[in-house]
DRENTORFI-694877 format. One line per 5 residues: number of its first residue (from 0); their letters; for each residue z, x, y of N, C-alpha, C. Coordinates in steps of 0.1 Angstrom, whole numbers, always signed. Layout:
N
NUM	A	Z X Y Z X Y Z X Y ~ ...
REM end
This chain:
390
0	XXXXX	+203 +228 -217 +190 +220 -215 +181 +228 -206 ~ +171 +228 -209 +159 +232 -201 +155 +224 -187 ~ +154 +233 -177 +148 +226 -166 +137 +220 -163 ~ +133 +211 -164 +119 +202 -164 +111 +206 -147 ~ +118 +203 -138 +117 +207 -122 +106 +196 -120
5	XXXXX	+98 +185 -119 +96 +176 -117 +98 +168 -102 ~ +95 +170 -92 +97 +162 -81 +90 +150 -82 ~ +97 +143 -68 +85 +131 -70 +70 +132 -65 ~ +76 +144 -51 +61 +147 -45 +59 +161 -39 ~ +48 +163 -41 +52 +180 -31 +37 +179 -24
10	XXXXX	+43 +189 -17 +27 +189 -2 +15 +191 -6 ~ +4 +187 +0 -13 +189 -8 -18 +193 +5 ~ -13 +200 +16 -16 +211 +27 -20 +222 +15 ~ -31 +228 +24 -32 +243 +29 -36 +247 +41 ~ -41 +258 +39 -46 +268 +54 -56 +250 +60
15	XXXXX	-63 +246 +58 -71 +235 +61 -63 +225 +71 ~ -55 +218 +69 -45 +210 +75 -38 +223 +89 ~ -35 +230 +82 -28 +244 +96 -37 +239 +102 ~ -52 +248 +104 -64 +247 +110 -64 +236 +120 ~ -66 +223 +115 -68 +210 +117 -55 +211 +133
20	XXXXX	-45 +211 +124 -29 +210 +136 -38 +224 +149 ~ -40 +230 +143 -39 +240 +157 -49 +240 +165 ~ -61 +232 +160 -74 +229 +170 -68 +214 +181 ~ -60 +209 +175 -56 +195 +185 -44 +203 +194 ~ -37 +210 +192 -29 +218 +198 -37 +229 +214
25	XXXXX	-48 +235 +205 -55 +247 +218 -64 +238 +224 ~ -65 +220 +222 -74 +210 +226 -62 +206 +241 ~ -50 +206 +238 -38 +199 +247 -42 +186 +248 ~ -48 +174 +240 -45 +164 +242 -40 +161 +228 ~ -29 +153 +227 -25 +152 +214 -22 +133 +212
30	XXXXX	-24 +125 +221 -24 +109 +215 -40 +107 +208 ~ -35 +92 +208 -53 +88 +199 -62 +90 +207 ~ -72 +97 +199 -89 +101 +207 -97 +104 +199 ~ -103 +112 +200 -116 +112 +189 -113 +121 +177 ~ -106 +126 +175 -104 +131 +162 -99 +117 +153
35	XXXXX	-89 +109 +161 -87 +96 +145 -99 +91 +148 ~ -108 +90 +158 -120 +82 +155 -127 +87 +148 ~ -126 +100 +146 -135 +108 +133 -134 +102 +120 ~ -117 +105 +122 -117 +102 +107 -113 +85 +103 ~ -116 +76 +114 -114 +62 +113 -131 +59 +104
40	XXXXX	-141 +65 +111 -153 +67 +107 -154 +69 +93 ~ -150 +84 +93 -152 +90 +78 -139 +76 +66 ~ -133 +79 +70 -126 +63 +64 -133 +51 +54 ~ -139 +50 +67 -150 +36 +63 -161 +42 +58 ~ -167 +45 +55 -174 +55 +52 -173 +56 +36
45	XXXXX	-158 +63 +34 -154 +66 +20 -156 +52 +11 ~ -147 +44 +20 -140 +31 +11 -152 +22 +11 ~ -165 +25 +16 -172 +12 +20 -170 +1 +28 ~ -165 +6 +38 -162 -8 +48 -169 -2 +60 ~ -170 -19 +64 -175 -17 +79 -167 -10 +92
50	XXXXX	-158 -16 +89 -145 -9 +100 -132 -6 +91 ~ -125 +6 +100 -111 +12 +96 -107 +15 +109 ~ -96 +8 +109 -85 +14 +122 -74 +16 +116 ~ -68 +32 +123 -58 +41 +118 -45 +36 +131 ~ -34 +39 +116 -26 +35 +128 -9 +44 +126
55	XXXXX	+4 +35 +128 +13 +49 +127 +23 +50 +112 ~ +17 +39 +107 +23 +40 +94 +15 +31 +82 ~ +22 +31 +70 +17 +19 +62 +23 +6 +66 ~ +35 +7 +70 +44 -7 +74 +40 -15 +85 ~ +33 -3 +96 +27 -10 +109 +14 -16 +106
60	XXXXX	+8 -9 +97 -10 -16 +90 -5 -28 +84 ~ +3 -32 +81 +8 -45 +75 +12 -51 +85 ~ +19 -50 +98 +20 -56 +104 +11 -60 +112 ~ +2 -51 +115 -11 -57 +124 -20 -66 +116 ~ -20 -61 +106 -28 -72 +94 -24 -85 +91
65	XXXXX	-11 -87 +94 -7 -99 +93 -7 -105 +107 ~ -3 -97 +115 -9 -105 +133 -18 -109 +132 ~ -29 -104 +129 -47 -103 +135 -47 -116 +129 ~ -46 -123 +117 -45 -133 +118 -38 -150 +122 ~ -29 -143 +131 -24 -157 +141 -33 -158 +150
70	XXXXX	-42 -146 +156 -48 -148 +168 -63 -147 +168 ~ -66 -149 +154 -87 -151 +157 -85 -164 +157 ~ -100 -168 +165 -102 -183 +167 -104 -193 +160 ~ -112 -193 +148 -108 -204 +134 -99 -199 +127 ~ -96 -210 +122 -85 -211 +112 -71 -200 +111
75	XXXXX	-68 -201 +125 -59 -191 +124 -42 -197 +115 ~ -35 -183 +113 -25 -187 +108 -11 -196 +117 ~ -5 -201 +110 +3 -208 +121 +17 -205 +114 ~ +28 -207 +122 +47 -203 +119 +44 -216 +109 ~ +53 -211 +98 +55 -229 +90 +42 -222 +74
80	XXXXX	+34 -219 +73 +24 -216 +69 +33 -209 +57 ~ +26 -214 +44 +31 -201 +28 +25 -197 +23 ~ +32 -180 +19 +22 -173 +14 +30 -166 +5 ~ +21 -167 -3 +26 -162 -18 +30 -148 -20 ~ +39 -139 -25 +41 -126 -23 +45 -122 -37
85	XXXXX	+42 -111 -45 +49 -110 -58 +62 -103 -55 ~ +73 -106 -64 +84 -103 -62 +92 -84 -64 ~ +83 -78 -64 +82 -67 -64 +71 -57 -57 ~ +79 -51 -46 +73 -43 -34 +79 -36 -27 ~ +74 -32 -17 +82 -22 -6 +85 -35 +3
90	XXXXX	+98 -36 +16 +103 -43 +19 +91 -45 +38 ~ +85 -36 +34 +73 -41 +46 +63 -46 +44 ~ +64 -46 +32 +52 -57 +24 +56 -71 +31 ~ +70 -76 +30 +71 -87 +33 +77 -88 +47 ~ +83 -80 +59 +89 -84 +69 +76 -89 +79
95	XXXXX	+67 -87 +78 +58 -88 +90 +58 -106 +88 ~ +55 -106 +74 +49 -120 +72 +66 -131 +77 ~ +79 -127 +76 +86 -133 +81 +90 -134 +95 ~ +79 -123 +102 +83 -117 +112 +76 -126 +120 ~ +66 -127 +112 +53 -141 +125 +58 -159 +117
100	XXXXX	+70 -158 +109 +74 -169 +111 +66 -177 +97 ~ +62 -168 +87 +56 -175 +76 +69 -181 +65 ~ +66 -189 +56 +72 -191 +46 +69 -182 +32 ~ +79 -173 +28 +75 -165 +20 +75 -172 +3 ~ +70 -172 -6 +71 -181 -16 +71 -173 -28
105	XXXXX	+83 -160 -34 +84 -153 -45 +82 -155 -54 ~ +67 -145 -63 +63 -152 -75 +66 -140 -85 ~ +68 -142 -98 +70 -134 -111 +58 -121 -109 ~ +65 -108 -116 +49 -101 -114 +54 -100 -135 ~ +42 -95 -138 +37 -88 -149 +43 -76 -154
110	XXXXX	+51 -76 -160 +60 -66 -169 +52 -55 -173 ~ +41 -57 -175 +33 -46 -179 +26 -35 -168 ~ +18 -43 -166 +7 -45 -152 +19 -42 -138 ~ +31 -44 -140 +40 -42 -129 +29 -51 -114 ~ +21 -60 -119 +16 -66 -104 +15 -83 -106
115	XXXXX	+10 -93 -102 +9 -108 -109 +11 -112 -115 ~ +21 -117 -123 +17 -128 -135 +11 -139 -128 ~ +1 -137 -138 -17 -142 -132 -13 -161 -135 ~ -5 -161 -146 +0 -179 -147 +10 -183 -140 ~ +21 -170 -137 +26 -176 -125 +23 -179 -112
120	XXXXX	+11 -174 -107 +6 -171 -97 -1 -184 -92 ~ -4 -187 -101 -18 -196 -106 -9 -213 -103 ~ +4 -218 -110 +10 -225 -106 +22 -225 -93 ~ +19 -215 -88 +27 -211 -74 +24 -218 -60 ~ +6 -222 -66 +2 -227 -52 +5 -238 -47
125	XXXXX	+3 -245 -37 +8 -257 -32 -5 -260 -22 ~ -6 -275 -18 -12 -275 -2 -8 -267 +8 ~ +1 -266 +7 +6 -252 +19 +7 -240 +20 ~ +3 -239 +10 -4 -223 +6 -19 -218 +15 ~ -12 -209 +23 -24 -203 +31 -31 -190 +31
130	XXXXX	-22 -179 +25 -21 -169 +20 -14 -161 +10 ~ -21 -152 +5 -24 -146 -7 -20 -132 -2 ~ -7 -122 -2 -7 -109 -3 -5 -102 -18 ~ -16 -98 -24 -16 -92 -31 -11 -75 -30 ~ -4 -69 -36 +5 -57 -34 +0 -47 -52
135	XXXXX	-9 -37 -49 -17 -29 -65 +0 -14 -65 ~ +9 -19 -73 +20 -12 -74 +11 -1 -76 ~ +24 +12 -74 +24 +24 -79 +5 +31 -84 ~ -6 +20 -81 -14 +27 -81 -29 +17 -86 ~ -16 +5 -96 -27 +2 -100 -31 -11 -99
140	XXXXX	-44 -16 -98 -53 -25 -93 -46 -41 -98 ~ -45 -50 -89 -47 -66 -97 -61 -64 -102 ~ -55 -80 -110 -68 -84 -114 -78 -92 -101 ~ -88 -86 -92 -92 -94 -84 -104 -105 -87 ~ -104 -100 -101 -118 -113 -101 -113 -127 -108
145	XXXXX	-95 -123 -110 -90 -141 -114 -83 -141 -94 ~ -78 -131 -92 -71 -137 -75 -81 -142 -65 ~ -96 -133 -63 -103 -139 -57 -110 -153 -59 ~ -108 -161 -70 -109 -170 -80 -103 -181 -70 ~ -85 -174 -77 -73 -188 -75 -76 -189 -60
150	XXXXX	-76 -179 -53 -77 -178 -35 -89 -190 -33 ~ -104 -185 -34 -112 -197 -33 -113 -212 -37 ~ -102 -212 -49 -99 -228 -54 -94 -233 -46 ~ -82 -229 -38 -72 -229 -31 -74 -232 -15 ~ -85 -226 -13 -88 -219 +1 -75 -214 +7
155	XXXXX	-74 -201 +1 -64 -194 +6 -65 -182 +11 ~ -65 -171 +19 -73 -159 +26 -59 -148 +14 ~ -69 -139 +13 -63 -133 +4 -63 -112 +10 ~ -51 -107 +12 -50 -94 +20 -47 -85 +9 ~ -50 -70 +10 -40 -70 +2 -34 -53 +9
160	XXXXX	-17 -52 +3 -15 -38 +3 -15 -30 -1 ~ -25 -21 +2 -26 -13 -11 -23 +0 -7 ~ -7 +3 +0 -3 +12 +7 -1 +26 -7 ~ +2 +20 -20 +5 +32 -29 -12 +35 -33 ~ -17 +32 -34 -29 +29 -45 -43 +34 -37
165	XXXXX	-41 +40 -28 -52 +45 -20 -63 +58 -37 ~ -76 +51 -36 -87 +58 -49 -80 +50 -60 ~ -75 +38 -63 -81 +29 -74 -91 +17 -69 ~ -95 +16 -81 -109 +10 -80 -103 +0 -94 ~ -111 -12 -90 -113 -26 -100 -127 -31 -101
170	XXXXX	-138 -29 -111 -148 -32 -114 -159 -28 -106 ~ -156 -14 -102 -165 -5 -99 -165 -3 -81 ~ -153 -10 -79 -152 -15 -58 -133 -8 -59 ~ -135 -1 -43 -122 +3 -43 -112 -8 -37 ~ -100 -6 -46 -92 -15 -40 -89 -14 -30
175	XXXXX	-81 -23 -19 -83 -27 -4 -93 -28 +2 ~ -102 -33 -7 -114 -38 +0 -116 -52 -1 ~ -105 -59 -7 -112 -70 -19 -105 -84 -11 ~ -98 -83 -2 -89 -89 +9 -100 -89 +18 ~ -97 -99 +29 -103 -97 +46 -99 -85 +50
180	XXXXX	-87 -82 +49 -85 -68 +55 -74 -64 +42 ~ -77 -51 +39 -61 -40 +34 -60 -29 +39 ~ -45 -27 +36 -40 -13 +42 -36 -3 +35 ~ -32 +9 +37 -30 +20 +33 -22 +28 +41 ~ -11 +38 +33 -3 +46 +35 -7 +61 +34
185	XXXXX	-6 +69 +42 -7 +84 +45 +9 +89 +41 ~ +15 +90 +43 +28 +93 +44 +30 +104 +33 ~ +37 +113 +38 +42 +122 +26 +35 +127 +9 ~ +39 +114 +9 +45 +114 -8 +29 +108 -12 ~ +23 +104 -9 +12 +98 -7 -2 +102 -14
190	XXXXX	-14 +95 -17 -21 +98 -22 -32 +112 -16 ~ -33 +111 +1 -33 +120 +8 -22 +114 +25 ~ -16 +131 +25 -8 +134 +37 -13 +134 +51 ~ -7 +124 +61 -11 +131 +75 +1 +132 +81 ~ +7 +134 +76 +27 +136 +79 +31 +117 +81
195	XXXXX	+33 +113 +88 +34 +95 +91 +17 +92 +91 ~ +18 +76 +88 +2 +75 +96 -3 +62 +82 ~ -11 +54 +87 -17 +41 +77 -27 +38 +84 ~ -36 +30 +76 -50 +27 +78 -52 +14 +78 ~ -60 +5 +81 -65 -7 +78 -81 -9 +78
200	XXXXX	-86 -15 +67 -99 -18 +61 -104 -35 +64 ~ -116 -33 +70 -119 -50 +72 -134 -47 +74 ~ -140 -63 +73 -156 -57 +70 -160 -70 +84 ~ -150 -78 +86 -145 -86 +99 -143 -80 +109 ~ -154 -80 +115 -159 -79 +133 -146 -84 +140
205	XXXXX	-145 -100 +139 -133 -100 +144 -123 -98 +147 ~ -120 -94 +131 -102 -93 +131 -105 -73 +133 ~ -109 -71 +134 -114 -52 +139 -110 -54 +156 ~ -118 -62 +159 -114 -60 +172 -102 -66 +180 ~ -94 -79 +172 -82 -82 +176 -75 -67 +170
210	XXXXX	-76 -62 +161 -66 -52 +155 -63 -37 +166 ~ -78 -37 +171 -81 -25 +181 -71 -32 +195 ~ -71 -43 +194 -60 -49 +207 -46 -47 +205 ~ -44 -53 +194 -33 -55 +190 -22 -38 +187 ~ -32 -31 +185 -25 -15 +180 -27 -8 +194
215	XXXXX	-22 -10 +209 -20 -9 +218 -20 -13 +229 ~ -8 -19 +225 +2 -27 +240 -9 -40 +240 ~ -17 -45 +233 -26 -59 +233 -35 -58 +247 ~ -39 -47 +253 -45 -44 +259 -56 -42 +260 ~ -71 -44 +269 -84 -48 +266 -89 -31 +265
220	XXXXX	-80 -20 +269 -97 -10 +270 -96 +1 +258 ~ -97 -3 +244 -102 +1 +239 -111 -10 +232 ~ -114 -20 +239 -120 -31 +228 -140 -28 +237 ~ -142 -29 +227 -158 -26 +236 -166 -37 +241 ~ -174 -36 +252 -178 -45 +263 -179 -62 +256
225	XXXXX	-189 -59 +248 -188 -69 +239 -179 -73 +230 ~ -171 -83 +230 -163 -81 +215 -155 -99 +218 ~ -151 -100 +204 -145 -114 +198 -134 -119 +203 ~ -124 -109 +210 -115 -111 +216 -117 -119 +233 ~ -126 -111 +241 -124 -116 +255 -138 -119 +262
230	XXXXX	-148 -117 +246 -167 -118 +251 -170 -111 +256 ~ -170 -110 +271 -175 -94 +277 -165 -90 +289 ~ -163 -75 +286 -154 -68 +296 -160 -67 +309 ~ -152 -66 +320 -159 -59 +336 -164 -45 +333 ~ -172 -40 +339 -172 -27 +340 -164 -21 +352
235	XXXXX	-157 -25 +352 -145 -18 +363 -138 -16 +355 ~ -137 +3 +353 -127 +1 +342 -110 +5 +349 ~ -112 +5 +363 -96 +4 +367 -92 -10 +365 ~ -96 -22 +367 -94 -37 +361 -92 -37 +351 ~ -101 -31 +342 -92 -31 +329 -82 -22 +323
240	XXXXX	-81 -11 +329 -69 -4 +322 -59 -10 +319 ~ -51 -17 +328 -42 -28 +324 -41 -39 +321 ~ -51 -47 +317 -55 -59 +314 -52 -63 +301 ~ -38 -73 +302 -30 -78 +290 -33 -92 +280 ~ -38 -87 +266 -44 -105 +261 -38 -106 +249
245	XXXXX	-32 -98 +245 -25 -108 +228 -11 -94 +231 ~ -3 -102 +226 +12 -97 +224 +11 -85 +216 ~ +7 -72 +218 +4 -63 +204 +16 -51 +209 ~ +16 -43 +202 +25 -31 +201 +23 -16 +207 ~ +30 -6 +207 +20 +7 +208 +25 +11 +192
250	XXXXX	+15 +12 +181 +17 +20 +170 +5 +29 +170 ~ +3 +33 +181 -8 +44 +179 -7 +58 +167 ~ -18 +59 +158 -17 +76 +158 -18 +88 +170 ~ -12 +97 +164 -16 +112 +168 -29 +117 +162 ~ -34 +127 +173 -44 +131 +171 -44 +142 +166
255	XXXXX	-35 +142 +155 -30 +154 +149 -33 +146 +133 ~ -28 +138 +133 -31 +130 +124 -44 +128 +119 ~ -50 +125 +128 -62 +120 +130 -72 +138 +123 ~ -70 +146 +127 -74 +160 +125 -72 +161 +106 ~ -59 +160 +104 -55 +162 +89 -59 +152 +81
260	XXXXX	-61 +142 +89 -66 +131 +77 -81 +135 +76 ~ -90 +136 +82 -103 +140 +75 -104 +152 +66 ~ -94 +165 +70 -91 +170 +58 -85 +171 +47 ~ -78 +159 +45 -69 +155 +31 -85 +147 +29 ~ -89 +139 +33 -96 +130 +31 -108 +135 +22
265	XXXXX	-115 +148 +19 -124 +153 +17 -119 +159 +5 ~ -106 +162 +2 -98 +164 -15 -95 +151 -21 ~ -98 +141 -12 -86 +127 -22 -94 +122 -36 ~ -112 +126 -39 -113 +126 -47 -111 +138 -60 ~ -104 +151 -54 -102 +160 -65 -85 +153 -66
270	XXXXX	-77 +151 -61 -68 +148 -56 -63 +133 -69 ~ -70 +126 -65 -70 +109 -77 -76 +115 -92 ~ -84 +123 -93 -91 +130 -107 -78 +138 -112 ~ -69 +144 -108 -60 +151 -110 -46 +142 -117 ~ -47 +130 -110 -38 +121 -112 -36 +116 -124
275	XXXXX	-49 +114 -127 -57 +103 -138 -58 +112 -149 ~ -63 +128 -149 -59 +134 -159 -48 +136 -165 ~ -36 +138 -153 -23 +138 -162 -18 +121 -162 ~ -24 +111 -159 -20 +100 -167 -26 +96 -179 ~ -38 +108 -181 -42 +109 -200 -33 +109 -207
280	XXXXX	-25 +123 -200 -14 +130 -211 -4 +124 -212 ~ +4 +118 -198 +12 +105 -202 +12 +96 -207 ~ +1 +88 -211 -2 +75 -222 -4 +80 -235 ~ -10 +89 -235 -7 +97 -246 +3 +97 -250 ~ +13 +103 -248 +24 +108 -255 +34 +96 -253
285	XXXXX	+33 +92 -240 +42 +74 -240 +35 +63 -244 ~ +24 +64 -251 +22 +47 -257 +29 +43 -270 ~ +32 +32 -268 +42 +31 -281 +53 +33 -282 ~ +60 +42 -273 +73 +47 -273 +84 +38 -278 ~ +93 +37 -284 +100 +24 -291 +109 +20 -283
290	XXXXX	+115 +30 -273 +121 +25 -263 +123 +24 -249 ~ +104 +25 -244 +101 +25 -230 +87 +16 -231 ~ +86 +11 -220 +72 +1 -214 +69 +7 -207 ~ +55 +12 -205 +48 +24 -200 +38 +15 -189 ~ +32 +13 -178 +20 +7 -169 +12 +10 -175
295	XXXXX	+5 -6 -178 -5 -10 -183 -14 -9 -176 ~ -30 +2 -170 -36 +0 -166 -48 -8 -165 ~ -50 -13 -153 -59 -24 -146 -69 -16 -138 ~ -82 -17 -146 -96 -12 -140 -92 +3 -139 ~ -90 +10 -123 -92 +25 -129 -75 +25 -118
300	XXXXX	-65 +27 -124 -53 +36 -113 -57 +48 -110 ~ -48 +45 -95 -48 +66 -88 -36 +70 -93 ~ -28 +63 -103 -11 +62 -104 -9 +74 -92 ~ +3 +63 -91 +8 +69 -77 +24 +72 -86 ~ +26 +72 -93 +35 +77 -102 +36 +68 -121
305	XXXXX	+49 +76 -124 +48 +66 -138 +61 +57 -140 ~ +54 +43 -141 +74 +37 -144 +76 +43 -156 ~ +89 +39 -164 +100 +39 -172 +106 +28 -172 ~ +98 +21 -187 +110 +5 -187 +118 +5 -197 ~ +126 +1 -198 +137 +2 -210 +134 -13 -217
310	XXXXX	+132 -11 -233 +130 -26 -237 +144 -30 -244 ~ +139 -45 -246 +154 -52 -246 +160 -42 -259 ~ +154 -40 -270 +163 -31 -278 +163 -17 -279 ~ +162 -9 -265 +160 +4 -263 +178 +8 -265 ~ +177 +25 -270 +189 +28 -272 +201 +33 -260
315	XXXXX	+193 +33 -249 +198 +35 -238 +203 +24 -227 ~ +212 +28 -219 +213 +19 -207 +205 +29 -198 ~ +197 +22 -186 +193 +30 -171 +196 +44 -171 ~ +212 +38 -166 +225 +48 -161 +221 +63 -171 ~ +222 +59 -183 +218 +68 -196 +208 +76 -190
320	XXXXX	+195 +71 -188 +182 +76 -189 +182 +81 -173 ~ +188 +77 -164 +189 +84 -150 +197 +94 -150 ~ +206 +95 -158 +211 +111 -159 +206 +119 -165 ~ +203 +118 -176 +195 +127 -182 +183 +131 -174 ~ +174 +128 -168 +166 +131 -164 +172 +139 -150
325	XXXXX	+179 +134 -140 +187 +143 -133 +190 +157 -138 ~ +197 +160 -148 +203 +168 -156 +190 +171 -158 ~ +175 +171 -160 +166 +178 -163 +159 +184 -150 ~ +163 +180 -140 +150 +181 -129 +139 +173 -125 ~ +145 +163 -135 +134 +150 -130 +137 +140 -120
330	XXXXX	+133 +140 -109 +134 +131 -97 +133 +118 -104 ~ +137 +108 -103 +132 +93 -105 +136 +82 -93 ~ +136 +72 -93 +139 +64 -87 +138 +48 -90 ~ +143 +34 -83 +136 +23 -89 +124 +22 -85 ~ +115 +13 -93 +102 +8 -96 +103 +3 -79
335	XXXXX	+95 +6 -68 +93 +4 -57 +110 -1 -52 ~ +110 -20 -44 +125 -20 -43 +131 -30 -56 ~ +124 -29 -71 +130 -37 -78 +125 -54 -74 ~ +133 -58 -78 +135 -72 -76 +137 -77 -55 ~ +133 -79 -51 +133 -77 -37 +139 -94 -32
340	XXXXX	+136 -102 -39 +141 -117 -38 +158 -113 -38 ~ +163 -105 -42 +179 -105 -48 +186 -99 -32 ~ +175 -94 -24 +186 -85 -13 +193 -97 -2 ~ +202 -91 +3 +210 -97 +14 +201 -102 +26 ~ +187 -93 +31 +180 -92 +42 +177 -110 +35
345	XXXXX	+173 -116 +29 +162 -127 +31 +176 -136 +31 ~ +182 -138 +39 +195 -147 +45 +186 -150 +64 ~ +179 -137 +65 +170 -141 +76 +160 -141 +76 ~ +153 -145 +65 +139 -148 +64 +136 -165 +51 ~ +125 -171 +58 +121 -184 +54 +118 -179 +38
350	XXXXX	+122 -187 +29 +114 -184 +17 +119 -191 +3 ~ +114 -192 -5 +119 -200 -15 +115 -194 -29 ~ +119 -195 -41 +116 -187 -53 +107 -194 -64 ~ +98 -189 -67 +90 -200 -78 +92 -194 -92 ~ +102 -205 -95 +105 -206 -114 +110 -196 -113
355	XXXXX	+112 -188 -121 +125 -171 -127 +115 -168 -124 ~ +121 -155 -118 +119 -140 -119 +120 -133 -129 ~ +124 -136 -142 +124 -127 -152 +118 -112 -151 ~ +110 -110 -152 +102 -99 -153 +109 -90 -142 ~ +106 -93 -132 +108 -90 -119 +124 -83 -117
360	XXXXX	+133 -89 -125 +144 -91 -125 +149 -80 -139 ~ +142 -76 -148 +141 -69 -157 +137 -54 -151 ~ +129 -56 -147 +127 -41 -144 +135 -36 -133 ~ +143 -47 -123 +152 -41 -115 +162 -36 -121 ~ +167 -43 -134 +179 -35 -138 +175 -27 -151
365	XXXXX	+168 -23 -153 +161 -16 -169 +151 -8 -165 ~ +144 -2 -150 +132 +4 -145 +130 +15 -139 ~ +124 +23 -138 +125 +36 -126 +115 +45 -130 ~ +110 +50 -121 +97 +60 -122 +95 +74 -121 ~ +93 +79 -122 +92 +92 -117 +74 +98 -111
370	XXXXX	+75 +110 -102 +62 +115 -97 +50 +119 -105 ~ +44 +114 -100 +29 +121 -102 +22 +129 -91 ~ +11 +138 -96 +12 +149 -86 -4 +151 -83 ~ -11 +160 -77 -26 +160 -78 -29 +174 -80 ~ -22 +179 -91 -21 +191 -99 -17 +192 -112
375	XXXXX	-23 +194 -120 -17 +195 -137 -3 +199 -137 ~ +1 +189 -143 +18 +188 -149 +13 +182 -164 ~ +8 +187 -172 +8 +190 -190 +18 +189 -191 ~ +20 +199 -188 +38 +206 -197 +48 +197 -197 ~ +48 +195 -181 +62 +188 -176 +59 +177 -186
380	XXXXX	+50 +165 -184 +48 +158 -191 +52 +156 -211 ~ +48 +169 -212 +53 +168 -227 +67 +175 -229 ~ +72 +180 -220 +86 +186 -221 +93 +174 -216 ~ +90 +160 -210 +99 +151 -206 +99 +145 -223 ~ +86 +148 -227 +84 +138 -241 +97 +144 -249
385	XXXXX	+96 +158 -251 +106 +162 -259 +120 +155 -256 ~ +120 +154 -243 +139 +156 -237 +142 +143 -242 ~ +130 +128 -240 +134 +115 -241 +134 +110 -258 ~ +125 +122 -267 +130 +117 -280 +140 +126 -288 ~ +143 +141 -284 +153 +143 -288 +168 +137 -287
REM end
């Protein structure tokens, strides 16, 4: 057998990112300062928002995003409160939200679409429904013009994470914008790299400025004179250096991070163009396939890779199709964490299941993906075609 060599992800450094590292280096300050403010700026900027605060991961942008709202002054969220979550995601999608004491309420996602089932969703809600995390898998977009919909029927605040999916767009607006606030992941494997590191998007004054509290130690001096949290600061800024007002964390970036992200940042559209070309050649050659279910794209994906579903009368088991591709050089993995309602962890978290998971539950035992890259892989692509129909 031929080596396919296929990873899931490889670096999108060059000389550019060095550069970046070595000017914060002959600078000798290396915590947050004006280099993430640079590229907090350039951020908002790209995505269309008013504000972006960078922070130390995608898991921690989720967590402050789900703080900031216990502590703005209307309508804040309260312990006891449900919110709807699809049952397939990364497991920080959901610990924050049990972590401030919500009721989590698992709903079916879309076998195709790998995000909503938009009818289950739809009968999921309750009076107690307060929130809406919406999660754009592996790249690609909900539908937000039926969620922003059900959310307004409902009055329900709707977030979303769009930690894989950083450059898809739904009806001409980039996703994580379509929330009060969404977040995003840097990391690695990622749409663009700043080694660790996550973003959060909000066009809310307020929840910007609880978030600028909350992302170190809940402390007043990076919040500016004016602001929603404390009204107006002293100008004594020894009084305030240590002046403590909402329970927050230190997830600061580096300002190293902060350097390399405005240089990934300035490729992420040749970077998502690269993606979307080789997910031509993938739909291509996988639509129809008689014994795989390919992501059904929603508005425009960055695919952040490609599932592999096995249908009910595919010739293979998983096990089958995970070796072989091993044996080729193809990295795969499951579809994010599968079915996530099934793990041992939610024995300590509030939550309850709405109707089967089918879907959800299908693709955990029938599912798995492999990488996409922001460089032409043709070949690879049609030499997987060969390996999966020979």
């Amino acid at each position: 057998m031929n080596k396919i060599n296929l990873p899931l992800a490889t670096t999108s450094w060059d000389e550019k990112e060095i550069e970046a590292i070595q000017k914060v280096v002959q600078s000798g300050f290396y915590t947050m300062g004006t280099e993430v403010a640079r590229y907090e700026a350039d951020f908002a900027k790209y995505f269309g928002s008013k504000y972006s605060l960078m922070c130390s991961s995608g898991s921690t942008a989720n967590l402050l995003m789900v703080a900031a709202l216990f502590f703005r002054k209307e309508n804040p969220l309260r312990r006891g409160d449900e919110v709807l979550v699809p049952a397939v995601s990364w497991s920080t999608t959901y610990y924050p939200l049990a972590q401030y004491g919500l009721k989590l309420k698992f709903v079916d996602i879309d076998l195709e679409t790998l995000n909503y089932d938009l009818k289950a969703l739809e009968s999921a809600f309750s009076p107690k429904t307060k929130l809406v995390m919406a999660v754009n898998l592996l790249g690609n977009p909900n539908d937000f013009e039926q969620l922003q919909s059900l959310c307004q029927r409902h009055g329900a605040i709707l977030i979303e994470d769009n930690c894989e999916s950083m450059g898809a767009r739904f009806l001409d607006r980039e996703c994580g914008t379509f929330g009060v606030m969404g977040t995003f992941s840097s990391f690695f494997s990622h749409h663009i790299s700043t080694m660790e590191g996550g973003s959060i998007l909000t066009d809310d004054e307020e929840l910007y400025h609880i978030l600028l509290c909350l992302r170190a130690h809940g402390w007043t001096r990076n919040l500016p004179k004016f602001n929603k949290v404390t009204g107006e600061k002293s100008d004594d800024a020894f009084e305030e250096s240590f002046k403590f007002v909402l329970p927050g964390y230190n997830v600061r970036p580096l300002e190293m991070e902060g350097a390399i992200g405005q240089e990934q940042l300035k490729k992420l559209p040749h970077f998502v163009n690269e993606r979307r070309r080789n997910a031509e050649v993938f739909v291509r050659e996988f639509a129809g396939h008689p014994d795989l279910i390919i992501q059904k794209e929603m508005g425009q994906s960055s695919w952040f890779g490609f599932s592999l579903v096995l249908r009910p009368n595919a010739r293979w088991l998983r096990k089958d199709l995970v070796r072989l591709l091993s044996s080729a050089g193809v990295d795969c993995r499951p579809i994010v964490a599968g079915n996530f309602a099934k793990n041992d962890v939610l024995k300590w978290m509030e939550h309850e299941i709405h109707g089967e998971l089918k879907n959800a539950e299908w693709i955990d035992q029938h599912g798995l993906f492999i990488g996409n890259h922001h460089h032409p892989i043709d070949d690879k692509i049609r030499s997987l075609k060969k390996l999966l129909t020979d």
